[in-house]
NUGU-132683 format. One record per residue (C-alpha): residue in one letter; x, y, z. Coordinates in steps of 0.25 Angstrom, whole numbers, plus 5000, padded with zeros to 4 digits. Layout:
<recs>
AXYZ;...
</recs>
This chain:
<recs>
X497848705068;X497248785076;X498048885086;X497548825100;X497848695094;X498848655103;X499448575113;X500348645124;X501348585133;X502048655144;X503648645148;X504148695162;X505748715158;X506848765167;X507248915163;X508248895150;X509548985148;X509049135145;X509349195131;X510449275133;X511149165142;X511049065132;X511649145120;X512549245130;X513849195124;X513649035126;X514148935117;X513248865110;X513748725118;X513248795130;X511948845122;X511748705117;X511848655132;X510748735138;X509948685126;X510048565128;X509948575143;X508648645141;X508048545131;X508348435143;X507348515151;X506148535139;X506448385136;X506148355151;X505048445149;X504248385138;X504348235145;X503148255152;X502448285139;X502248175126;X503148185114;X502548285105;X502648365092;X502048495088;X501848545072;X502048675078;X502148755093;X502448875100;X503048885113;X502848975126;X503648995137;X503449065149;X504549075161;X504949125174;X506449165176;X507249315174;X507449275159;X506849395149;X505849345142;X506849335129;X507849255138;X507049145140;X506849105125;X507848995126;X506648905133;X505848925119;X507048915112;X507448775118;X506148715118;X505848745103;X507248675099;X506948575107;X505548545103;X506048545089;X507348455092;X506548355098;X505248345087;X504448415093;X504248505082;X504748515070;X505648645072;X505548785078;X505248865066;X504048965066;X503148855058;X503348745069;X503748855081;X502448955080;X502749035095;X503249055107;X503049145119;X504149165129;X503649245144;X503949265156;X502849205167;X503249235183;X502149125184;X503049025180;X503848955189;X505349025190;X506448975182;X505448905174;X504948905159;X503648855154;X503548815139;X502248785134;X502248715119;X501248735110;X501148635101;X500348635087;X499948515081;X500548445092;X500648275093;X501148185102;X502148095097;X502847955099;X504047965109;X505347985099;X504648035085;X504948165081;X503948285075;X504648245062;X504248085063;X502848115066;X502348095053;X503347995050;X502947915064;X501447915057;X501747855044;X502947755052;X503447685063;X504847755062;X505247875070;X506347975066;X507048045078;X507648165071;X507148285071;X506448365059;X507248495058;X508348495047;X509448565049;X509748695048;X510848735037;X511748825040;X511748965034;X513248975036;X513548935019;X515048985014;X514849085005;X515449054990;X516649164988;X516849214973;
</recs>
């Protein structure tokens, strides 16, 4: 695949949390709130486009409010996670998740942040079927709605005492 083969899709979002508000001594409820508050608005977002999946993508964002340009990761942050939650992708690792670019632009409107998708290998896809199901949905008529990533096991193992 060829690195200009792509197809690119623009999201306008509202400005997310900074960094350092986000992780500056909050619980992880109120973390998980903003997360989730933030997802509403890229869900919102990508309704004007068709459902899609990508093998793999990179993502740009370029913005307009005081944040420093490492405060305002969180809009990358959330739109990776919620590109793989939602199949998408298959997950945010460097295999599948090859880039991104976050800048500052006073050509953008205030307050606002523009996140351009680049999608590799990208498909539209049946309302409801996951980037896991694809191969599945074109071999059978049935349709799996979980998402691909396994779970993560936990590195926190009891240690054996002699």
């Amino acid at each position: 695949m060829e690195r200009n083969d792509y197809q690119e899709i623009a999201l306008h979002l509202p400005k997310p949390p900074s960094l350092n508000q986000f992780y500056a001594g909050r619980h992880y409820a109120v973390r998980t709130k903003h997360k989730a508050e933030y997802w509403k608005n890229i869900e919102c977002a990508l309704e004007a486009h068709d459902k899609f999946t990508m093998e793999r993508y990179s993502i740009h964002v370029r913005y307009n409010c005081r944040y420093d340009v490492d405060n305002a990761i969180c809009c990358c942050k959330f739109l990776a996670d919620y590109l793989r939650n939602n199949g998408y992708v298959v997950d945010d690792t460097p295999k599948y998740f090859t880039e991104q670019t976050t800048r500052f632009d006073d050509t953008v409107e205030k307050n606002t942040f523009i996140a351009s998708i680049r999608g590799y290998g990208y498909r539209i896809i049946e309302q409801g079927i996951l980037h896991s199901d694809i191969e599945n949905a074109i071999s059978s008529d049935t349709t799996v709605r979980k998402p691909a990533r396994r779970t993560r096991k936990s590195t926190n193992r009891r240690r054996k005492t002699s």
